[in-house]
N, C-alpha and C positions, 0 to 999 in steps of 0.2 A: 096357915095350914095347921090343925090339930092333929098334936100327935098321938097315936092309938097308947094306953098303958093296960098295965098287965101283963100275963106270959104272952108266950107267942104261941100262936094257933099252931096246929097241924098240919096245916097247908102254908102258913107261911116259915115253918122250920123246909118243909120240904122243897119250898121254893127256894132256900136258901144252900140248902145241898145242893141244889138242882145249877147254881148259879154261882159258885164260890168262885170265878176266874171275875166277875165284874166288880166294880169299885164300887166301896163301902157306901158312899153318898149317894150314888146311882140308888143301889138298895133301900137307902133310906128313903128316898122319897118316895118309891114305888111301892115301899109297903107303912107308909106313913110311921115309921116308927125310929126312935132316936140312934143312933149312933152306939151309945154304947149296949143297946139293949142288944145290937144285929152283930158289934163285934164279942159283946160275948157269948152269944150263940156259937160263933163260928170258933172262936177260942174253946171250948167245950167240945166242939167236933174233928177239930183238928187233930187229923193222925199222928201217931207220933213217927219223928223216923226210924227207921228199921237201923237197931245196933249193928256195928261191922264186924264181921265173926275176926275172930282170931289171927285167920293169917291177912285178911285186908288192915286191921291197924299191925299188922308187923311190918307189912310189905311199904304202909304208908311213912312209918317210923323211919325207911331206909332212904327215902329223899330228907335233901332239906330245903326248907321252906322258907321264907320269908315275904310272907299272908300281906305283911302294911304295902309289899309294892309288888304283888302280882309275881313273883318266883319262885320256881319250882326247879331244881336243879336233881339230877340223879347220881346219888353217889357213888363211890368204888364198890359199896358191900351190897347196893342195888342192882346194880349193874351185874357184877357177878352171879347174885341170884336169877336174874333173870334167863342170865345165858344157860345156868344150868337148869332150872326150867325148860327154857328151848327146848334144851338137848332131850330131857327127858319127854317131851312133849310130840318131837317131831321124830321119834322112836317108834311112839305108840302110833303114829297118826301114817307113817309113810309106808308101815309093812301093811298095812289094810287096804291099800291103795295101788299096791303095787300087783300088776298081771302079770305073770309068765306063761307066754307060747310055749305048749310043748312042739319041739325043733323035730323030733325025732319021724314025725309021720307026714 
């Protein structure tokens, strides 16, 4: 089987967006074309991910971690945050929520 060289057409970039959950060799054979030419298309396309604003790496900072064997532990200064959070959260969230009858009539 010959493989196509050159750029990549405009129908096969767009095929490539179109399909970026299927496996790279799948690709290659379908669009006759090598391996590295279809990952680096997708390498060039590939979104970056979205930085974490300020308070998600503070709040991330308050666990600890240990990534080699899968633990995530919450610490005392986590913990505390959060409850006060709560507090502050279910303040705003329960006076909006809350009905009163008037008794009187």
């Amino acid at each position: 089987m010959a493989m196509k060289k050159g750029r990549l057409t405009t129908e096969e970039k767009l095929y490539l967006d179109n399909h970026k959950d299927v496996e790279i060799e799948k690709l290659c054979k379908k669009l006759k074309r090598s391996k590295d030419a279809i990952e680096g298309y997708l390498d060039l396309t590939k979104e970056p991910e979205p930085e974490p604003t300020k308070r998600e790496s503070y709040i991330k900072n308050l666990f600890a971690k240990k990534e080699d064997r899968g633990v995530v532990v919450m610490t005392e200064a986590a913990s505390m945050y959060m409850d006060e959070r709560k507090k502050q959260h279910k303040n705003k969230l329960d006076q909006s929520f809350i009905h009163k009858f008037d008794n009187n009539k």
